[in-house]
N, C-alpha and C positions, 0 to 999 in steps of 0.2 A: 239410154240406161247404161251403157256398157259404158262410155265415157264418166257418168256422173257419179257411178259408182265400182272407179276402177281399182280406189284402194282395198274396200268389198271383197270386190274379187278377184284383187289377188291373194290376199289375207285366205279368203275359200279356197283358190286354189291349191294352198301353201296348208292349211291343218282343217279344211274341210269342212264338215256340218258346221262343227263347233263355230267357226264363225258366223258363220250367219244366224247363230243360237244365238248369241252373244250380242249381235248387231240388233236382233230383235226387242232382245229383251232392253236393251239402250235404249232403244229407238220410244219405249212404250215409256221410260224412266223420263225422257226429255220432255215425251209431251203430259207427263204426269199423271198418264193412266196404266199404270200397272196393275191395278185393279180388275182393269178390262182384257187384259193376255192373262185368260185362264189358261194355259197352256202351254209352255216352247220345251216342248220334252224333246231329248236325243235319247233314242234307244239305237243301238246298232248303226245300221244305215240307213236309221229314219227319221228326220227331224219333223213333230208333229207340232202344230201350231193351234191352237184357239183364242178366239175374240167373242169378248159377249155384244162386243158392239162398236161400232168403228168412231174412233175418239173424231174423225174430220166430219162424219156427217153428224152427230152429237153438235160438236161444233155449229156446222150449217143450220141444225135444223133451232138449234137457240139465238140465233143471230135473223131467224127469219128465211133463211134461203132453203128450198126445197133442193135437194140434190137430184142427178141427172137419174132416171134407172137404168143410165149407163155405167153408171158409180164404179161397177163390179170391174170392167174392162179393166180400170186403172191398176186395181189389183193384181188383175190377170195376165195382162200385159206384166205390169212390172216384172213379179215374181216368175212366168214361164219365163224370160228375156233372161233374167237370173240363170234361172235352171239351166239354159241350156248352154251359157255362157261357162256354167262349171261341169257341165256332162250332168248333170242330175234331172231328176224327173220332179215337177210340180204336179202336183195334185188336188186342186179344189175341191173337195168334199160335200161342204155345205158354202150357202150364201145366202143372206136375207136382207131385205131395205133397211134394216139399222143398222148394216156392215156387219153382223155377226156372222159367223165365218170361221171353217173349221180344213184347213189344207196340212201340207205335210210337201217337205222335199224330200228324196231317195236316191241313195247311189245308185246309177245304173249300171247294171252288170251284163258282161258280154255273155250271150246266150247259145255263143257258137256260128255256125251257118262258113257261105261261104265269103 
């Protein structure tokens, strides 16, 4: 992850959520479902994300192929790998077998200690 997507992050680490807003919203434009990202809000230090429905198993499930119900890992993987690659926190909220799916990344803030 960190390799494949090292312009990503440094673009993240260089002006922050807004990239990865921005990479998102590309990312749903290329595969022609922008329809499907209800959602890539920046408020603050929170980039919130919704999908009504994951355009790759859409994909799978028209082609015939059942996807893994491990589906979600990929997701999961990716985006923590992200997060902690730029200091932020990933958050999966929701997940369902159509990839619909409701997360959020957050700047993490030093909370003190020693």
């Amino acid at each position: 992850v960190n390799n494949f997507y090292a312009p990503l992050l440094a673009d993240a680490k260089e002006r922050g959520l807004v990239a990865l807003q921005e990479w998102i919203k590309r990312l749903y434009t290329v595969e022609e479902a922008e329809d499907l990202l209800t959602c890539c809000e920046l408020e603050g230090d929170t980039l919130t994300v919704k999908i009504s429905e994951s355009p790759a198993i859409r994909h799978l499930r028209a082609t015939g192929t059942e996807p893994s119900p491990f589906y979600i890992e990929q997701t999961r993987t990716l985006y923590s790998t992200m997060a902690d690659s730029l200091n932020l926190s990933f958050i999966l909220s929701y997940y369902d077998d159509t990839g619909k799916a409701e997360f959020s990344f957050k700047t993490r803030k030093y909370q003190g200690g020693k």
